[in-house]
C-alpha positions, 0 to 999 in steps of 0.5 A: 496264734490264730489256727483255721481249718481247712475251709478253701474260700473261692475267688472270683472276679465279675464284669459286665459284658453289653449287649451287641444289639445296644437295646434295652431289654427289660423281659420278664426272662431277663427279670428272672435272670437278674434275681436268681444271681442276686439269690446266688449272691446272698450267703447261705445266712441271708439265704436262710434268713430271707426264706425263714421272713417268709414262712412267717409270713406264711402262717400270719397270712393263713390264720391272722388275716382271717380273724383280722377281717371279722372285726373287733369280735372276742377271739374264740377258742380255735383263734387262741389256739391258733395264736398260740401255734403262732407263736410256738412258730415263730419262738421255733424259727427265732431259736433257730436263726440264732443257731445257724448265726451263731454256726456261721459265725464260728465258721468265720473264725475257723477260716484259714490265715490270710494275707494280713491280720485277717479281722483287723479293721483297714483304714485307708491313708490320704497322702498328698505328693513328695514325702509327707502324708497328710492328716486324715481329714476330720470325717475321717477319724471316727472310729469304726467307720465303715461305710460301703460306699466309701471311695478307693476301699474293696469290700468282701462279702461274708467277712464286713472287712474293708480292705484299703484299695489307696496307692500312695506313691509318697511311702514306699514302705507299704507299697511293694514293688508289682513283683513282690507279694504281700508279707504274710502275717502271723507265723509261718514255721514252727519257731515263728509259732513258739515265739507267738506262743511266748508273746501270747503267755505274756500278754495273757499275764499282762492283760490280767494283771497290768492292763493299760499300766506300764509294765507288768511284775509277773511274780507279784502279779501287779504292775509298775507305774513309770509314765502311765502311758501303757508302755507295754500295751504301745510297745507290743503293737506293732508286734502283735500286728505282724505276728498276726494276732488280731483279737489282742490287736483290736483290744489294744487298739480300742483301749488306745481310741478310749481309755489312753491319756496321752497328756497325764499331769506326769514328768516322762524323760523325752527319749524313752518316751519318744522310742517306745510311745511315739515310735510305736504309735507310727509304726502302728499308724503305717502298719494298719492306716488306722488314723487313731494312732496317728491322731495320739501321736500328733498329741504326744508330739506336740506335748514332748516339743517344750523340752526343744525350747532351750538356748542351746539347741540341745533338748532337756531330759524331761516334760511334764505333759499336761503342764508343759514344764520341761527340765534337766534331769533330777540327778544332774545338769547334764543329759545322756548324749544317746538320748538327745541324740535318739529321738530324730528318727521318730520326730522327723517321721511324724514330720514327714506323716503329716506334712508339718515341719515343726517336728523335723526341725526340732531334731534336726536343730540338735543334729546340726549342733552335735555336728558342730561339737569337738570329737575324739575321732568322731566318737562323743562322750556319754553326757552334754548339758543343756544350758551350755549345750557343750559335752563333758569334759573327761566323761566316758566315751562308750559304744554302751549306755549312754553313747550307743544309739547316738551312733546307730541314729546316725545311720538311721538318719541316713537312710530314714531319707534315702541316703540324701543326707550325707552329713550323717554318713560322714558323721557315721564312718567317721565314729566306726573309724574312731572306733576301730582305731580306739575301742576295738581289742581282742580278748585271751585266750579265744581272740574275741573281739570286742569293744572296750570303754575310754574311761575318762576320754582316754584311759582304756576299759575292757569293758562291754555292755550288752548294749553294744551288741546292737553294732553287729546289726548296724554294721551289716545294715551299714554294708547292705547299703553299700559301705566298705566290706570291712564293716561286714566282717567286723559286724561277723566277728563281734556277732559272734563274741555276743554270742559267746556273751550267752554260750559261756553262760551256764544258763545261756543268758547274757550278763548286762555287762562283760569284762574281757581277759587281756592278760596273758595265761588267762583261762576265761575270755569273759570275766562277769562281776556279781553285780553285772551278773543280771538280765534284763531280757533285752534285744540287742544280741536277738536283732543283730542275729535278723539283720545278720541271718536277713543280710547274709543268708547264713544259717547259723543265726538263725540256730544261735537264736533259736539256743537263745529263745529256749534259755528264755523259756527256760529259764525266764519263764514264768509258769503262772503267766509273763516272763521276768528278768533275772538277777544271775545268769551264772547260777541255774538253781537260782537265778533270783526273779526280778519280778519285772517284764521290761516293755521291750521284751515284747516290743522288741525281743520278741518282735526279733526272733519273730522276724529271725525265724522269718522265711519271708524277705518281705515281711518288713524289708530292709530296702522299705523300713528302717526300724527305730531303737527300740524295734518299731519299723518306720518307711524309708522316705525318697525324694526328701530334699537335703537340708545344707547344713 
């Protein structure tokens, strides 16, 4: 949280005005003029530096000069005498200087918050027309190149920040209309606040104990190795970017520029990494300009293209990134239909940065082929194999693992190029009809509504995990952008049994996976098993309440949250440092520390009640980004041509 006193800084704007007689005029009067407002332009640092330069000149003057002019002769005693005032002199002012330099740069960091993270290097973006970005060119890459000089850059006095000065007319996102302001970064309210607290107390663990690892075991204080990627480090940046947090930012991004590897001789499943690690590089790339982010998830996307290269069109599971071996899973021949299905919204995207087709194509190949496939009214089953590029037979149809994000990246899809692609629109509306139709029930004895399993492809399951509760947001999404009301108010009514999934908790914690009563006399709507009983600290419940709560205006999201957020600290909270996952929300004496701080409790959880308990409509606009699965906002392009499919 970044705290500043109340200092105002002044703005002002300067212009010449010419002279109405056209003449040169070079006076002694003139001379003087022009000096004293270069004077007036010096901080009171260089101020203070310039008049200290010269007193020591000064006193060289007055008693080395003399002793200069007489030669090579020995110095006498009032010449070493004089040296040595000499020399107390200077250790004064050098004693000195450093003072008022450190005191000014204490200063710096008590200014007040501004529009931005106020000391995170800006780095201009070169776009070229249409909607792709072009690559910075080379000279462009280095880091830390700030040069005064430098073309379409604004440089302000006192703070050595360079701000970018580049509109681009290709990416809406970061450009808003002339009317709007700029989202303010860094919390604005008291619960923005408590939530940049949490963040900052798992960072803290993590920065100590897991630092450029994965992911963070808070209870152990040590750390889990999945892909060496630093997961959590790339999940959290772009959170750590809008909550204004910009020491841990520039700490992050440098271990980023110097230590990451992104091509470790590693198998990495090609969905997870896709979401968390190359989603969070561009949203963090379109977030700051930085072209270090950009450069890393160029590397990373190429090395995850070799799990495309099969007959099937449908992609494998897994890549080694150094070698470039790719494979299906280790448990099976087949892959999760979510996870060929929940990589376009990042690879077109990197397509779309850095005007190189290669990416788009890739994704869009799998997308065209799952359009081809047989469905039971629009809904897929979780698996598909990737040699025969055919679903499963018989395998589960879910709105849950497995199945989810294949429906949410739909809609993605469609707005990702200004709602051009109508294809995904119409796969989309076909599987929310399928599911009204198929999956949705309503629980007794309090007539929830909730979304049950086919188990099978047909035989009915009241089962729901917490997964789905990522629908109530992609359903109001779907309505913002001019779908049927109807989907509002099914978003409204699962919005609230996925509240009730926390509420009727005793700790107020949702299970990762609920049954629902539909036999008549029953007591309890959510039946939890004790193996489901566990929570994983995830984000679905948390998003659907922002896009809720940014959609509707209503209040009461807003307060959902926040009963949400306080049993998280309460009851997650991890006293030395980081927050762990638990293994039974239904007991509040022992919930059982599963000593384990998944990734997107900061890339994602967190990112949400930060922007739930947002009073600002343009941090983030919905009109301008479309956010991936796993939370990391990436600009809604226009003027895209539709491929025909």
């Amino acid at each position: 949280m970044m705290h500043g006193s109340p200092n105002k800084s002044r703005d002002f704007i300067s212009f010449t005005v010419a002279e109405d007689s056209g003449t040169y005029n070079n006076s002694k009067g003139k001379r003087k003029q022009s000096c004293w407002r270069m004077w007036k332009r010096l901080s009171r640092l260089q101020q203070r530096i310039v008049l200290l330069m010269l007193a020591l000149c000064t006193v060289l003057g007055v008693y080395v000069l003399p002793n200069l002019l007489h030669g090579d002769h020995p110095p006498s005693d009032a010449d070493r005498a004089a040296l040595n005032r000499i020399h107390r002199i200077e250790d004064q002012a050098a004693a000195e200087f450093k003072n008022k330099a450190k005191e000014h740069l204490e200063n710096i960091k008590k200014r007040p918050n501004k529009r931005g993270p106020p000391s995170i290097k800006q780095y201009p973006q070169e776009g070229v027309a249409g909607d792709a970005v072009n690559p910075p060119a080379a000279a462009d890459k280095k880091d830390n190149q700030n040069n005064d000089d430098q073309a379409g850059v604004v440089v302000h006095e006192e703070e050595n920040v360079i701000a970018p000065n580049v509109v681009h007319d290709d990416i809406e996102a970061p450009n808003p209309a002339p009317n709007q302001e700029q989202p303010a970064y860094g919390p604005q309210n008291e619960k923005q606040r408590a939530v940049v607290d949490a963040f900052q107390h798992a960072w803290k663990a993590y920065r100590l104990h897991a630092w450029g690892h994965d992911e963070l075991k808070p209870i152990s204080k040590s750390y889990s190795e999945w892909f060496t990627l630093g997961l959590t480090l790339i999940d959290s940046l772009d959170t750590i970017y809008i909550m204004g947090l910009e020491k841990e930012f520039q700490e992050a991004r440098d271990w980023v520029a110097n230590e990451m590897d992104v091509k470790p001789s590693k198998d990495v499943n090609l969905f997870e990494t896709t979401i968390r690690v190359l989603g969070g590089l561009l949203s963090t790339y379109h977030l700051s300009g930085d072209p270090i982010f950009l450069d890393k998830a160029k590397i990373l996307g190429d090395s995850l293209l070799p799990c495309f290269n099969t007959g099937s069109k449908v992609p494998y599971s897994d890549v080694n990134l150094k070698t470039g071996k790719a494979h299906p899973p280790r448990w099976g021949p087949d892959s999760s239909v979510s996870e060929v299905s929940t990589i376009q919204v990042e690879f077109r995207d990197l397509s779309f940065t850095t005007n190189d087709p290669k990416y788009k194509n890739a994704a869009d190949a799998v997308m065209r082929h799952l359009h081809t496939l047989p469905k039971e009214n629009g809904l897929v089953p979780i698996f598909i194999n990737a040699n025969s590029g055919q679903f499963r037979k018989h395998s589960t149809i879910t709105m849950g693992a497995r199945g989810d994000s294949y429906y949410e990246y739909l809609l993605k899809q469609w707005l990702q190029t200004g709602k051009t692609e109508k294809q995904f629109l119409d796969d989309y509306l076909a599987a929310v009809n399928g599911m009204q139709d198929k999956l949705i029930r309503k629980s007794g004895p309090n007539q929830l509504t909730f979304v049950g399993e086919l188990l099978s492809g047909n035989k009915f399951s009241p089962k729901m995990d917490h997964l789905v509760c990522f629908l109530p947001g992609a359903l109001a999404l779907g309505y913002m952008n001019g779908l049927d009301s109807s989907h509002l108010d099914l978003a409204r009514e699962l919005m609230h049994t996925c509240y009730q999934m926390y509420a009727q908790m005793p700790t107020f914690l949702s299970p990762e996976i609920s049954h629902f009563n539909m036999l008549p006399g029953g007591n309890e709507d959510i039946i939890v098993k004790p193996a489901d009983a566990h929570n994983l600290l995830r984000p679905e419940t948390v998003e659907s309440l922002f896009y809720l709560h940014r959609i509707t205006g209503d209040k009461v999201y807003r307060d959902w949250g926040w009963q949400i957020f306080q049993a998280f600290e309460k009851h997650t909270k991890i006293a030395t440092g980081g927050y762990s996952s638990i293994s039974n929300v239904k007991s509040v004496e022992k919930p059982s520390f599963r000593d384990k701080m998944e990734s997107f409790f900061l890339g994602e959880t967190l990112k949400y009640f930060f922007l739930l308990f947002s009073d600002d409509p343009n941090l983030l606009p919905l009109n301008k980004y479309v956010f991936n699965t796993e939370a990391h906002p990436l600009p809604i392009r226009t003027n895209i041509p539709s491929p025909q499919w």
